[in-house]
C-alpha positions in Angstrom: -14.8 -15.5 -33.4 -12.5 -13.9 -30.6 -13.2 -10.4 -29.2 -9.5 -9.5 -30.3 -10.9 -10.7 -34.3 -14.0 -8.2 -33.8 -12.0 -5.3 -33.2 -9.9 -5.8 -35.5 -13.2 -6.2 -38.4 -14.3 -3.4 -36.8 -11.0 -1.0 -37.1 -11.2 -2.2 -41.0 -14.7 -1.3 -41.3 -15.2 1.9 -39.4 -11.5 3.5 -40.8 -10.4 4.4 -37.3 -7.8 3.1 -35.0 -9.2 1.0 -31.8 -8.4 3.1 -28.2 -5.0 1.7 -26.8 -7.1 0.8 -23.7 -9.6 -2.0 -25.1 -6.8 -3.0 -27.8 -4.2 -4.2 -24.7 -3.6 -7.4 -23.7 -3.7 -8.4 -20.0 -7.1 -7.8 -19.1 -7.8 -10.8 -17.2 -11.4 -12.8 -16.6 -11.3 -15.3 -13.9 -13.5 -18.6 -15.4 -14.8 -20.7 -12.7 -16.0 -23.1 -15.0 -12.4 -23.7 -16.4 -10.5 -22.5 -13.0 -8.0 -20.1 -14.9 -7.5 -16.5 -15.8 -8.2 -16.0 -19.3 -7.3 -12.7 -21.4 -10.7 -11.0 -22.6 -9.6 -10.3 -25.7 -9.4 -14.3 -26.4 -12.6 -15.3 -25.5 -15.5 -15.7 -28.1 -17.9 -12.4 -28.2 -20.8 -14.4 -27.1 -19.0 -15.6 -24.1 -17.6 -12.2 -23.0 -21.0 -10.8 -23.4 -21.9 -13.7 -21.0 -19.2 -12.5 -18.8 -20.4 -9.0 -18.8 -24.3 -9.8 -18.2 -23.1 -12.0 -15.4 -20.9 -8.7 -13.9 -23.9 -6.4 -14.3 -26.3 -8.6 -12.8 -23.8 -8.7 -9.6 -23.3 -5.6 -9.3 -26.9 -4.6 -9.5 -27.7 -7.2 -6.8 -25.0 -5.8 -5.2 -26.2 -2.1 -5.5 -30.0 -3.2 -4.2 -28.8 -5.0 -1.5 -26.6 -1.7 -0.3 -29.7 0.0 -1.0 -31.8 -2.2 1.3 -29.3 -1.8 4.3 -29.3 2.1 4.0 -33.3 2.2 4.3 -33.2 -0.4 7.1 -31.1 1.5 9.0 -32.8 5.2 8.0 -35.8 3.0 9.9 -34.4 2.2 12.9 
């Protein structure tokens, strides 16, 4: 089931209108796997929370690896 099907389940269920942000179209994922751009809100859930692990993994890589230059350099 699409992300776009969820919320729309979930907008039936909880009573309460999905925020305009999430509900737009356009927000692109890059798949390197496929080589395209593909719209978030038509990829199965299980894939965008892929996605997303993926993205938080990164950045927290990202974040420790900032972290390790700014002691390194407090050292020096």
């Amino acid at each position: 089931m699409k992300v776009a099907q969820h919320l729309q389940i979930e907008k039936v269920v909880h009573q309460r209108a999905i925020p305009c942000d999430i509900e737009e179209r356009g927000t692109l994922y890059y798949s390197e796997s496929k080589d395209i751009h593909l719209d978030i809100l038509d990829m199965d859930l299980h894939h965008f929370i892929r996605v997303a692990k993926k993205l938080l993994e990164s950045e927290s890589v990202k974040e420790e690896s900032l972290i390790n230059k700014v002691i390194n350099r407090l050292k020096q």
